[in-house]
C-alpha positions as semicolon CSV with decimal commas, in nm:
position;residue;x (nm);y (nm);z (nm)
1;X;0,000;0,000;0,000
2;X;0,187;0,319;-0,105
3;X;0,130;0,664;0,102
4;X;-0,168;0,767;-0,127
5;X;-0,360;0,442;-0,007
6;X;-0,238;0,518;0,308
7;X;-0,410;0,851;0,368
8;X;-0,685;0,726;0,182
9;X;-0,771;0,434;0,444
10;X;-0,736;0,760;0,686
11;X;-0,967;0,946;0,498
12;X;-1,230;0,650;0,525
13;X;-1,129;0,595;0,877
14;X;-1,245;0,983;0,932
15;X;-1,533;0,892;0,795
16;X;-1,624;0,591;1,017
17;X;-1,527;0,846;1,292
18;X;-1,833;1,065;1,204
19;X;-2,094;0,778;1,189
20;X;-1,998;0,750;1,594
21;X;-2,263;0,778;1,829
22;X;-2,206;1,072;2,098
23;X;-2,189;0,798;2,380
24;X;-1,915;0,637;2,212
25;X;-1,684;0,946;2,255
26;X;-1,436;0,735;2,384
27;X;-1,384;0,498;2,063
28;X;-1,354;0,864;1,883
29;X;-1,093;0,987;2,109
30;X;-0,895;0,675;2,091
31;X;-0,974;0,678;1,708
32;X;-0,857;1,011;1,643
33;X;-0,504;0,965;1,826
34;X;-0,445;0,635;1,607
35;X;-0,497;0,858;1,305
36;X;-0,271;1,087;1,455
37;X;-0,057;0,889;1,531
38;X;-0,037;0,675;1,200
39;X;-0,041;1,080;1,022
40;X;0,303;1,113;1,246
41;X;0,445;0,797;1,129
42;X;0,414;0,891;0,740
43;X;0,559;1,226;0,801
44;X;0,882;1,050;0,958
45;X;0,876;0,673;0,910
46;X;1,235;0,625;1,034
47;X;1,134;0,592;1,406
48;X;1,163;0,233;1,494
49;X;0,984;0,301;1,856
50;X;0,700;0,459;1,684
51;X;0,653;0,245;1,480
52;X;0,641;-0,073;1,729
53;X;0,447;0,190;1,943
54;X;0,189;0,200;1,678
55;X;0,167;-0,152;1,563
56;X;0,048;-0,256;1,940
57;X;-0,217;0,063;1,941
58;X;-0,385;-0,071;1,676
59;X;-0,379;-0,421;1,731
60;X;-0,526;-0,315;2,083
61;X;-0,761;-0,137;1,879
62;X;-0,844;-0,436;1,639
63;X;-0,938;-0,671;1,959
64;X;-1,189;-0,398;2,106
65;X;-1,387;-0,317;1,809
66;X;-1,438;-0,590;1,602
67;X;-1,727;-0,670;1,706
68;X;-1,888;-0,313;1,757
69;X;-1,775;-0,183;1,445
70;X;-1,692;-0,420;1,211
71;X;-1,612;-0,126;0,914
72;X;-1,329;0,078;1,160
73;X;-1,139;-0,254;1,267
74;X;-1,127;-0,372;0,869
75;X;-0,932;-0,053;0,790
76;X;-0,740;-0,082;1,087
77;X;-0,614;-0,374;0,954
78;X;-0,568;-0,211;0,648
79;X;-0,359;0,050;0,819
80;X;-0,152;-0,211;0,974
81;X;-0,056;-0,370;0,676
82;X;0,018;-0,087;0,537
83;X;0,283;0,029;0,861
84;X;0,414;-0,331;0,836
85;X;0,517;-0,291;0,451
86;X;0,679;0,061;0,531
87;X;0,894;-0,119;0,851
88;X;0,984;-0,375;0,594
89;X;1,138;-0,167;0,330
């Protein structure tokens, strides 16, 4: 997945964000840090901790909504793949 697709699945992500409930404020806020966090990690993919950092946020992430929201944790994966083909290179 290149940095286009990237921002794209962040895009839809965004998007998934918006479709939240107001009592599920705290899925958003943890949402909206991975995004941040992922938008960090494009910017300067060089750092290693970040990266490992990352990977563990959003398999955390993964395990508590897969069930809840099916749509958010399927590009979270995407995501994921993604950061794990940019560690690779």
């Amino acid at each position: 997945m290149s940095d286009e697709q990237l921002r794209q699945s962040l895009t839809e992500l965004r998007a998934e964000l918006s479709r939240l409930e107001a009592e599920e404020a705290k899925v958003r806020e943890r949402l909206d840090a991975l995004i941040a966090s992922v938008e960090t990690h494009v910017d300067a993919p060089g750092d290693i901790a970040h990266h490992d950092s990352l990977a563990q946020d959003l398999s955390e992430s993964v395990l508590e909504l897969e069930v809840s929201h099916p749509r958010a944790t399927t590009i979270l994966n995407q995501i994921a793949a993604a950061l794990g083909n940019i560690g690779a290179r």
